[in-house]
Biopython code that builds the backbone (N, CA, C, O; Angstrom):
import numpy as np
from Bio.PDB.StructureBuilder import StructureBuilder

atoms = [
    (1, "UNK", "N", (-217.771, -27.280, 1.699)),
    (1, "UNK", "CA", (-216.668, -26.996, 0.817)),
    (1, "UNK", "C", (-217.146, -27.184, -0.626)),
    (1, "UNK", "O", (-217.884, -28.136, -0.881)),
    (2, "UNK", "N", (-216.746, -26.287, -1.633)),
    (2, "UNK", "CA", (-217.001, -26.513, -2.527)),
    (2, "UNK", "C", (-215.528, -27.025, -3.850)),
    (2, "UNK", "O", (-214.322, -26.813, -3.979)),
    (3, "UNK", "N", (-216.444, -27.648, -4.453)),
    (3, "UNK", "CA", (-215.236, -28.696, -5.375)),
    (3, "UNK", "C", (-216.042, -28.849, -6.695)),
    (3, "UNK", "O", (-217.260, -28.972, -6.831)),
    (4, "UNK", "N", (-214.558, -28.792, -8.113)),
    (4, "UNK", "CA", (-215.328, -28.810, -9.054)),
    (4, "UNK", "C", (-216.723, -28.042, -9.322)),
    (4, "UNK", "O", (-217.723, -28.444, -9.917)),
    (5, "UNK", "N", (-216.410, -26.531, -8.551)),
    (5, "UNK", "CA", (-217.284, -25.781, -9.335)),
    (5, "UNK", "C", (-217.263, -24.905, -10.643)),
    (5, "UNK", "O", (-216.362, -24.137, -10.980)),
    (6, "UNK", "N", (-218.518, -25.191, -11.362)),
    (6, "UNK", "CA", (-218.160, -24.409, -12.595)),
    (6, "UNK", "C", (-219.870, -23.280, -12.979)),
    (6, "UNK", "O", (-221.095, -23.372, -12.900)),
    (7, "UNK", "N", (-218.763, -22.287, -13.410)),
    (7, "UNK", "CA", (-220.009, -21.156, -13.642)),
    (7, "UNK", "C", (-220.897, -21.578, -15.292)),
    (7, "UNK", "O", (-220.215, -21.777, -16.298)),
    (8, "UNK", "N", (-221.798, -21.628, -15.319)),
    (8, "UNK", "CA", (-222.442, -21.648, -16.630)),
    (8, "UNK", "C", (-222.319, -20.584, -17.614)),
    (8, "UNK", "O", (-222.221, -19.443, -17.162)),
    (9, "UNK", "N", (-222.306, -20.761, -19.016)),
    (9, "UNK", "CA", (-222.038, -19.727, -19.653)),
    (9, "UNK", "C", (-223.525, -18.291, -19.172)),
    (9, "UNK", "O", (-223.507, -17.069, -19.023)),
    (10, "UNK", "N", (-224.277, -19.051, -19.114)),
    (10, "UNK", "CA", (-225.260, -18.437, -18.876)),
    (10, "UNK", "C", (-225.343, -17.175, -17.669)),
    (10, "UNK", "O", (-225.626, -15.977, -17.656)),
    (11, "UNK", "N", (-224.989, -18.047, -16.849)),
    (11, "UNK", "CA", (-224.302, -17.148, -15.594)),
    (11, "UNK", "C", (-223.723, -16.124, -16.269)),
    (11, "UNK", "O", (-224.178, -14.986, -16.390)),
    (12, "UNK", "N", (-222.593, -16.604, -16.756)),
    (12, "UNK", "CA", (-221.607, -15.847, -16.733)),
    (12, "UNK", "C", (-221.868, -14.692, -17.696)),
    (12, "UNK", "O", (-220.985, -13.835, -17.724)),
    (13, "UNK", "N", (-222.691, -14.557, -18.315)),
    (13, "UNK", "CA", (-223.206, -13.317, -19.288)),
    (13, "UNK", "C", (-224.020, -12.644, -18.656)),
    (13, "UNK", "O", (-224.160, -11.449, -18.917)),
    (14, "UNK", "N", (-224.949, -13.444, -17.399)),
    (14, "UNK", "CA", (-226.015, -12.431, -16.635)),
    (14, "UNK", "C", (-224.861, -11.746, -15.824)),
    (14, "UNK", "O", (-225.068, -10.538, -15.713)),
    (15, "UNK", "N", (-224.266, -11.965, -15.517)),
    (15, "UNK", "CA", (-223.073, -11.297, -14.326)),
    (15, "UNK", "C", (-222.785, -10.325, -15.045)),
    (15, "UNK", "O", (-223.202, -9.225, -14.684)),
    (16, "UNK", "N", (-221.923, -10.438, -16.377)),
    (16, "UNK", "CA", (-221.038, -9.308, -17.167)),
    (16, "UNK", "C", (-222.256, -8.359, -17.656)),
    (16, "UNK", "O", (-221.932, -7.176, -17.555)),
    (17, "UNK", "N", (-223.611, -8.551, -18.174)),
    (17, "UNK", "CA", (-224.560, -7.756, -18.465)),
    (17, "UNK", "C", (-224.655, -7.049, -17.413)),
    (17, "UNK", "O", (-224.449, -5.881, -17.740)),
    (18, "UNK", "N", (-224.892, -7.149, -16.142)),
    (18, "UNK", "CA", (-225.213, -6.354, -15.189)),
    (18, "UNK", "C", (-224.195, -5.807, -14.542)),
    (18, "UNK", "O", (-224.338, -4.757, -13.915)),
    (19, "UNK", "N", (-222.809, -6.585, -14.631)),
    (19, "UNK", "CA", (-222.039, -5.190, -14.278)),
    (19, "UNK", "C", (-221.472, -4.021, -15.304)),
    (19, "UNK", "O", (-220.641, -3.118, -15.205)),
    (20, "UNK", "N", (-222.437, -4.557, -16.441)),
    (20, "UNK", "CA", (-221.767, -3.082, -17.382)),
    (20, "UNK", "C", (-223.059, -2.071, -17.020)),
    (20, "UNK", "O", (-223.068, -0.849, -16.869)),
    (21, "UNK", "N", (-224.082, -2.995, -16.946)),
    (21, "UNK", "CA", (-225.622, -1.959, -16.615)),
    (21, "UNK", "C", (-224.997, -0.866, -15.389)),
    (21, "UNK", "O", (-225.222, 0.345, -15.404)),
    (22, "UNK", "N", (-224.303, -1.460, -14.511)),
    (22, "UNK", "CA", (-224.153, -0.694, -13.082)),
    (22, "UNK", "C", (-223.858, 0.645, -13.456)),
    (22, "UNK", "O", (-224.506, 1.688, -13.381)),
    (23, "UNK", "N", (-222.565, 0.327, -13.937)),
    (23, "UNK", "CA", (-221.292, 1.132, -14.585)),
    (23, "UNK", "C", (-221.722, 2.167, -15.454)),
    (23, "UNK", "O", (-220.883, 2.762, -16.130)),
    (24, "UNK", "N", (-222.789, 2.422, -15.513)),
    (24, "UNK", "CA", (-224.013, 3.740, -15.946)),
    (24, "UNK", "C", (-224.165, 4.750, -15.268)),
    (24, "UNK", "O", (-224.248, 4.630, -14.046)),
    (25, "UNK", "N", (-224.233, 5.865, -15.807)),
    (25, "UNK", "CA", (-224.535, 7.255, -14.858)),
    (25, "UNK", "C", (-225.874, 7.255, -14.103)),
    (25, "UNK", "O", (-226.647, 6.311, -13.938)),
    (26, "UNK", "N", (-225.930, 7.980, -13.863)),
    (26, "UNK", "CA", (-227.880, 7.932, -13.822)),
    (26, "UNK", "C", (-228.002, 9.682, -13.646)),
    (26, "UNK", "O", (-227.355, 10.594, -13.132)),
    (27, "UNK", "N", (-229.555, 9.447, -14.599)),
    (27, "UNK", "CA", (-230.430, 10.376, -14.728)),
    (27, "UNK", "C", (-231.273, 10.660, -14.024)),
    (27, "UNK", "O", (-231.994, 9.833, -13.466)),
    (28, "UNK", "N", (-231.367, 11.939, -13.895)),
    (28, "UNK", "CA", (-232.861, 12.406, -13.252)),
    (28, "UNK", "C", (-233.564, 13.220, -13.950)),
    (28, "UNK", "O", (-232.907, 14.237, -14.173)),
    (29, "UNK", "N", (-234.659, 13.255, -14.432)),
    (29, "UNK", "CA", (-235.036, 13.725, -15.400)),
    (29, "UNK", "C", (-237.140, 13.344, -15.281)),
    (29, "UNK", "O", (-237.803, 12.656, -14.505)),
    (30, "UNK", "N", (-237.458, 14.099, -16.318)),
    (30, "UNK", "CA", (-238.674, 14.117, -16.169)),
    (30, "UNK", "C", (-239.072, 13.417, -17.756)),
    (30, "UNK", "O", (-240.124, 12.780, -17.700)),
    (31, "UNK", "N", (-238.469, 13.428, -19.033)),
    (31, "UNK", "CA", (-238.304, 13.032, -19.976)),
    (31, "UNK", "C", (-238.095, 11.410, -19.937)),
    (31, "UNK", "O", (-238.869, 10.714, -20.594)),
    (32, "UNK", "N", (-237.679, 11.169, -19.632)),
    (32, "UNK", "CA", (-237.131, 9.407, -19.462)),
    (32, "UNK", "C", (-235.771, 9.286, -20.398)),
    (32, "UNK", "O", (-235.627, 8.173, -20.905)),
    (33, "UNK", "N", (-234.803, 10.218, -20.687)),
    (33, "UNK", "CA", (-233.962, 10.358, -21.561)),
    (33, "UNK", "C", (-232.158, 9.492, -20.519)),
    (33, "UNK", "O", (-231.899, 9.480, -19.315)),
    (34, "UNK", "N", (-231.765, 9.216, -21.109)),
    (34, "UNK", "CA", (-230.237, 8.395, -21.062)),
    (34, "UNK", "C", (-229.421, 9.238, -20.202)),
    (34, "UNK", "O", (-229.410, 10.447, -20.436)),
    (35, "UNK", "N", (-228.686, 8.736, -19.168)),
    (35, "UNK", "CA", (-227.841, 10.304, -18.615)),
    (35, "UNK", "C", (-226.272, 10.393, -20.204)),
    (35, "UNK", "O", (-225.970, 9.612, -21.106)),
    (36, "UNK", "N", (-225.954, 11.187, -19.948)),
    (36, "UNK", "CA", (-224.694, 11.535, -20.634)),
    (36, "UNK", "C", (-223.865, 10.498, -20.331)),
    (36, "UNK", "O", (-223.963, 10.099, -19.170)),
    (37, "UNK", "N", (-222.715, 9.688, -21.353)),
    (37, "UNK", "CA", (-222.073, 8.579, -20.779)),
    (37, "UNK", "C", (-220.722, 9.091, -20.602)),
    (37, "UNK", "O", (-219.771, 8.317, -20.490)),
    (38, "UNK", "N", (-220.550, 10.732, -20.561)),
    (38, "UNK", "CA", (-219.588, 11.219, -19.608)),
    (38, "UNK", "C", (-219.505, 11.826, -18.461)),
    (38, "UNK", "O", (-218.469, 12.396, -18.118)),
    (39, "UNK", "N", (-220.892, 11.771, -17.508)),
    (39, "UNK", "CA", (-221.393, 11.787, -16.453)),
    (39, "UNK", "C", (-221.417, 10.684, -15.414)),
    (39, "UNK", "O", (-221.407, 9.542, -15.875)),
    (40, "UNK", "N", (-221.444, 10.795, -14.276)),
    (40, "UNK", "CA", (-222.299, 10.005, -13.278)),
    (40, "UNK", "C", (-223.655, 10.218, -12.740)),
    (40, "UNK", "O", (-224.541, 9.418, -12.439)),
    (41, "UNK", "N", (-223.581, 11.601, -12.695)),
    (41, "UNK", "CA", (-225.111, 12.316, -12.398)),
    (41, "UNK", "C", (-225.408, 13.424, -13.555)),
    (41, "UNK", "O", (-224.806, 14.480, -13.747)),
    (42, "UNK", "N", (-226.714, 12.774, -14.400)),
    (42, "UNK", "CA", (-227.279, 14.149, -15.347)),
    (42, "UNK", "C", (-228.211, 14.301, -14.508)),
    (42, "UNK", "O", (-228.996, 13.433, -14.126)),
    (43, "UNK", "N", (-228.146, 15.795, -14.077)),
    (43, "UNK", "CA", (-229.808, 16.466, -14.095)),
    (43, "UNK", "C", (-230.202, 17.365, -14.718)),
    (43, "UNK", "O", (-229.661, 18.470, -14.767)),
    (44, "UNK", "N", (-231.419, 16.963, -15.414)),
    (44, "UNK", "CA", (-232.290, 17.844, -16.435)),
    (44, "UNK", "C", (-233.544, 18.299, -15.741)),
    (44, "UNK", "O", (-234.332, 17.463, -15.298)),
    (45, "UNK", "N", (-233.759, 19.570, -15.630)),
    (45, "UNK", "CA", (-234.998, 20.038, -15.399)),
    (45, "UNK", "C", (-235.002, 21.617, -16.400)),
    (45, "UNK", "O", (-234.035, 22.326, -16.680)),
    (46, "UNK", "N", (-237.166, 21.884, -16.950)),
    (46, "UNK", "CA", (-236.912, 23.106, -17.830)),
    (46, "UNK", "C", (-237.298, 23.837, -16.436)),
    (46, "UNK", "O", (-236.327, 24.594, -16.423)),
    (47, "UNK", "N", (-237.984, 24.157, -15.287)),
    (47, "UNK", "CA", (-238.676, 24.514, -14.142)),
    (47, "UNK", "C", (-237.988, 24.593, -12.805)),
    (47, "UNK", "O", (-238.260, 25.416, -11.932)),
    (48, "UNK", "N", (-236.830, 23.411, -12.715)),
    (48, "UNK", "CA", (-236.540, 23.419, -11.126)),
    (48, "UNK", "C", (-234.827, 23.533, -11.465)),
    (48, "UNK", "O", (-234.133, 23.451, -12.478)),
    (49, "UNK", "N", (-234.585, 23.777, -9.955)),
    (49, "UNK", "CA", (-232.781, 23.873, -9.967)),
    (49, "UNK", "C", (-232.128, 22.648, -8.956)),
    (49, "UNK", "O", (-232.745, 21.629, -8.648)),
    (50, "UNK", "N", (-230.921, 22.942, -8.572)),
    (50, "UNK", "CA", (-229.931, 22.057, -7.602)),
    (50, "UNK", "C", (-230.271, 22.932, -6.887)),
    (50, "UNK", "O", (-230.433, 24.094, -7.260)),
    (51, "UNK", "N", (-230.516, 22.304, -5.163)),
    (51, "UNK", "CA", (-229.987, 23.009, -4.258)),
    (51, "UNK", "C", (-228.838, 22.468, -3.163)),
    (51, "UNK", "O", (-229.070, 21.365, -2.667)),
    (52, "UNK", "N", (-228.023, 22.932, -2.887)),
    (52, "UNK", "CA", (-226.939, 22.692, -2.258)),
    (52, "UNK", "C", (-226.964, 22.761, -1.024)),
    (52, "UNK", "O", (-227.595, 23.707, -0.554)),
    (53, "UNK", "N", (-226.333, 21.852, -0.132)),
    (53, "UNK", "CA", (-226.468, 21.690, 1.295)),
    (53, "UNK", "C", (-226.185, 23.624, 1.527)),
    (53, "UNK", "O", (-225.519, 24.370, 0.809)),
    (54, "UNK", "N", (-227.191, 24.048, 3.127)),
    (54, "UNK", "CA", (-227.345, 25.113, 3.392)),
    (54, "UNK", "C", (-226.501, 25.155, 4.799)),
    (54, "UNK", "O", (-226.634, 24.188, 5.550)),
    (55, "UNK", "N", (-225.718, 26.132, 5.152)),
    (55, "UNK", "CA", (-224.631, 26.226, 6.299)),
    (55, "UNK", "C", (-224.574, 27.658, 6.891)),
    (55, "UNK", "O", (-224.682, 28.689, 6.227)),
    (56, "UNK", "N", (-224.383, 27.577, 8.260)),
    (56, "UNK", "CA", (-224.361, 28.801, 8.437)),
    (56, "UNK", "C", (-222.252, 29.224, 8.740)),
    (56, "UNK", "O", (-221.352, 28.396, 8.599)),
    (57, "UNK", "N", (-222.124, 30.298, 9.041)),
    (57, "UNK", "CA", (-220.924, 30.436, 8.891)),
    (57, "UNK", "C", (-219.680, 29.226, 10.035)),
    (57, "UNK", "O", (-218.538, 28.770, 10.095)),
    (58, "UNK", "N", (-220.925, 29.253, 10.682)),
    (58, "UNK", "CA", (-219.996, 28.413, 12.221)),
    (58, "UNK", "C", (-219.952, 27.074, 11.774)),
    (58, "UNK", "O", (-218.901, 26.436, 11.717)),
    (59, "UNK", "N", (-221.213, 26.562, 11.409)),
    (59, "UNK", "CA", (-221.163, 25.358, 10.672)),
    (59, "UNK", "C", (-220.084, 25.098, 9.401)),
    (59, "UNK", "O", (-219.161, 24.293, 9.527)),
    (60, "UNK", "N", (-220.221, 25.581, 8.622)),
    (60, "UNK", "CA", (-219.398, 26.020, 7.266)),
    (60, "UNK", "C", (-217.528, 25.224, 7.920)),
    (60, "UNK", "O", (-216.919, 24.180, 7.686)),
    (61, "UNK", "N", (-217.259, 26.511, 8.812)),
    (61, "UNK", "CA", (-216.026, 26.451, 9.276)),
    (61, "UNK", "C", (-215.711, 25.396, 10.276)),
    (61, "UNK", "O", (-214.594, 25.244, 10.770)),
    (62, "UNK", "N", (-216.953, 24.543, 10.596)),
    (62, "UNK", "CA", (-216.666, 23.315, 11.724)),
    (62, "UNK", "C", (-215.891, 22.235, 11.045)),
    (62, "UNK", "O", (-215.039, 21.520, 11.573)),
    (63, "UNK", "N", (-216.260, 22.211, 9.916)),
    (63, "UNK", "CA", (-216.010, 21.382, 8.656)),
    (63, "UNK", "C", (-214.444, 20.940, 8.427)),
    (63, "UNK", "O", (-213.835, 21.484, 7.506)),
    (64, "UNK", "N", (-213.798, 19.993, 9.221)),
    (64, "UNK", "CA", (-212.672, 20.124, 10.031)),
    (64, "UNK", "C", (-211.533, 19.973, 8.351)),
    (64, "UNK", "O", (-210.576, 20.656, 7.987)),
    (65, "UNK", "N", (-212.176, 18.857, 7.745)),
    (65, "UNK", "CA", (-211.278, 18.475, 6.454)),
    (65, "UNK", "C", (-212.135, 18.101, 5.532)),
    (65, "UNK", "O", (-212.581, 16.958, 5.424)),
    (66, "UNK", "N", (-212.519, 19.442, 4.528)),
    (66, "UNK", "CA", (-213.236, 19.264, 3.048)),
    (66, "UNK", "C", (-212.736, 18.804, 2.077)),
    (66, "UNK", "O", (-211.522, 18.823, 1.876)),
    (67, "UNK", "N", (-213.508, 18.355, 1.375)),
    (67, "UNK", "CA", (-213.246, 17.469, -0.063)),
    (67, "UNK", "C", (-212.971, 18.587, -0.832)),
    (67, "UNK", "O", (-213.546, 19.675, -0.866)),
    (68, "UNK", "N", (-212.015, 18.172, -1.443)),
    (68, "UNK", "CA", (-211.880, 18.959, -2.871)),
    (68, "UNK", "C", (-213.345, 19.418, -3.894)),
    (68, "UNK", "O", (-213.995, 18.443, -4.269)),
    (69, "UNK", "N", (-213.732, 20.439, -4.225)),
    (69, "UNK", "CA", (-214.909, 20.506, -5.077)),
    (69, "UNK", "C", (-216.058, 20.546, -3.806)),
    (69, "UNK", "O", (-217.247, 20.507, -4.122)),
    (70, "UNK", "N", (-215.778, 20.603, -2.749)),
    (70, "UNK", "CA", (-217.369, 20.796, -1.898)),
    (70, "UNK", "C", (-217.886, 21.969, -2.075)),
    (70, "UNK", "O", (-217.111, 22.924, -2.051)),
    (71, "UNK", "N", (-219.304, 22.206, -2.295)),
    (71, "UNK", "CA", (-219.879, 23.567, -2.601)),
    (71, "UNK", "C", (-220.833, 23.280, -1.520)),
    (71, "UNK", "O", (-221.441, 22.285, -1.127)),
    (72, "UNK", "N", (-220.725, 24.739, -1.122)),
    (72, "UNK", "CA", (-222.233, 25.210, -0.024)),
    (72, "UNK", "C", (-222.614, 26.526, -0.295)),
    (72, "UNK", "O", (-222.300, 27.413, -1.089)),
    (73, "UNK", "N", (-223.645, 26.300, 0.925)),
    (73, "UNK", "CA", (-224.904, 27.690, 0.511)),
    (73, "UNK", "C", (-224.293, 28.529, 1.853)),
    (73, "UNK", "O", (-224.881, 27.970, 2.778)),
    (74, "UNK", "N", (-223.484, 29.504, 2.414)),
    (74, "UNK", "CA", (-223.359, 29.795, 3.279)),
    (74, "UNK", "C", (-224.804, 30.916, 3.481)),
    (74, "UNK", "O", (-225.125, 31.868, 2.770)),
    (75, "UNK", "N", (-225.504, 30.349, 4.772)),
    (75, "UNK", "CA", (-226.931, 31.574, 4.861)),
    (75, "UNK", "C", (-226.511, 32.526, 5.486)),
    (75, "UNK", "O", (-227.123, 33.573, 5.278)),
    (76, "UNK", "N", (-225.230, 32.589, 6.572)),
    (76, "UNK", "CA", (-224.959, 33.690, 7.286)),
    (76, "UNK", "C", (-224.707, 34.639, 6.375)),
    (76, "UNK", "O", (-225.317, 35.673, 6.649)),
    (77, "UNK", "N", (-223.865, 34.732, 5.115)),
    (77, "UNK", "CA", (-223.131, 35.842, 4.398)),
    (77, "UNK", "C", (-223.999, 36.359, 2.903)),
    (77, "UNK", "O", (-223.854, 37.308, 2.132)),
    (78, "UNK", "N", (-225.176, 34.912, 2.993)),
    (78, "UNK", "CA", (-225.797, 34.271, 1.628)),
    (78, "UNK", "C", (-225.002, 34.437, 0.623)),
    (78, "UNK", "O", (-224.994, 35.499, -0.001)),
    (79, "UNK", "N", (-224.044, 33.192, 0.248)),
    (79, "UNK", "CA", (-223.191, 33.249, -0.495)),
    (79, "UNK", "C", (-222.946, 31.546, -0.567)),
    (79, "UNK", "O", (-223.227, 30.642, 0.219)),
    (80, "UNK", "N", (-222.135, 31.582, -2.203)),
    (80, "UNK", "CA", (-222.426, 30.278, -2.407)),
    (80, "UNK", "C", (-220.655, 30.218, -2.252)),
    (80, "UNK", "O", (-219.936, 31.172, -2.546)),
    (81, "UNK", "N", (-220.142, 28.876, -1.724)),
    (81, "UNK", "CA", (-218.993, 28.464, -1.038)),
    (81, "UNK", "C", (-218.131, 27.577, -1.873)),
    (81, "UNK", "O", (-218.408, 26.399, -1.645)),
    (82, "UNK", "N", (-217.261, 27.710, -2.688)),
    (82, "UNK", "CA", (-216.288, 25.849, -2.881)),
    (82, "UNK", "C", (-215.137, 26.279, -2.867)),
    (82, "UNK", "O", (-214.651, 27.328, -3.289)),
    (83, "UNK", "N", (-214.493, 24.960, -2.090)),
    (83, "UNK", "CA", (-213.728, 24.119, -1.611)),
    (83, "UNK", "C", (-212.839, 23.898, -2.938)),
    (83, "UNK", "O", (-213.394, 23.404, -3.919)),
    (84, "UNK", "N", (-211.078, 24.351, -3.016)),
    (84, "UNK", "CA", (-210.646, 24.070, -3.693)),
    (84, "UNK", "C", (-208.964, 23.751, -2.862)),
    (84, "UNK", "O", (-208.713, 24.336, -1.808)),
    (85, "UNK", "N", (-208.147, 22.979, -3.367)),
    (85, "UNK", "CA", (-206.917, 22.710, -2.718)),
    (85, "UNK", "C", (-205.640, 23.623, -3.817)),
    (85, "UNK", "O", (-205.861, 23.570, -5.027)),
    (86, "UNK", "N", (-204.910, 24.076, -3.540)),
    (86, "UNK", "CA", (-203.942, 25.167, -4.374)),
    (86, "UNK", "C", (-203.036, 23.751, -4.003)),
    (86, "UNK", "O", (-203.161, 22.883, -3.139)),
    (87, "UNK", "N", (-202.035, 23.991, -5.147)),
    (87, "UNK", "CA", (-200.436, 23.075, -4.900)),
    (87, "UNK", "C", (-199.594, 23.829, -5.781)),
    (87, "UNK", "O", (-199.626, 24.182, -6.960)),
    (88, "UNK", "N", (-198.612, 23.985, -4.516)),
    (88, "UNK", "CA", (-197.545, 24.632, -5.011)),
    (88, "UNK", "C", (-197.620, 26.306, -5.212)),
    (88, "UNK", "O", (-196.652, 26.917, -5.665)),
]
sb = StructureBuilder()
sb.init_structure("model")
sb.init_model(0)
sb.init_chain("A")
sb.init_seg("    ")
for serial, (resi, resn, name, xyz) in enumerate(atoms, 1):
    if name == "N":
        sb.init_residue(resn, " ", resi, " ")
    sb.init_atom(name, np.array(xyz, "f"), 0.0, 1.0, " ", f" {name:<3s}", serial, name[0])
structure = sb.get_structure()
C-alpha cells in the first residue's frame, strides 16, 4: 500500500514534457523536417507516392462496415474507392 506519496517536481515536468512530445504528428520524410502541427501524418517525398491498401471487387464489398474516409485500390475495375456516409 502506498501512503504519503508525493511526485517530485522533477517528475512531474519529465511526465508533462513527454506527454506534449507524444501529442506530435509524425513525419516521414527524407529531409529530417517537423511534420505540420495541423497534421498527424506528413508525408513528404520529391520521387515516391502513397499506396493504398489493394482489393479486389469481392474483397472490397466483404467489407461488412467501413469507416468513414476509407480509400482503396479496387484491382478488379482498377479504380481508386472512398467510403463516404450521406445524412439526410
Amino acid at each position: 500500500m502506498f501512503q504519503n506519496a508525493q511526485i517530485s517536481p522533477l517528475l512531474l515536468t519529465f511526465l508533462l514534457i513527454s506527454f506534449s512530445a507524444f501529442s506530435q504528428g509524425v513525419a516521414i520524410n527524407a529531409d529530417g523536417s517537423s511534420p505540420s502541427p495541423a497534421t498527424i501524418l506528413d508525408i513528404k517525398s520529391a520521387d515516391q507516392g502513397l499506396l493504398f491498401p489493394r482489393l479486389t471487387s469481392t474483397e472490397m464489398y466483404a467489407i461488412s462496415v467501413p469507416a468513414a474516409g476509407l480509400q482503396i485500390y479496387n484491382t478488379s475495375i482498377k479504380c481508386m474507392f472512398y467510403y463516404m456516409v450521406l445524412v439526410g
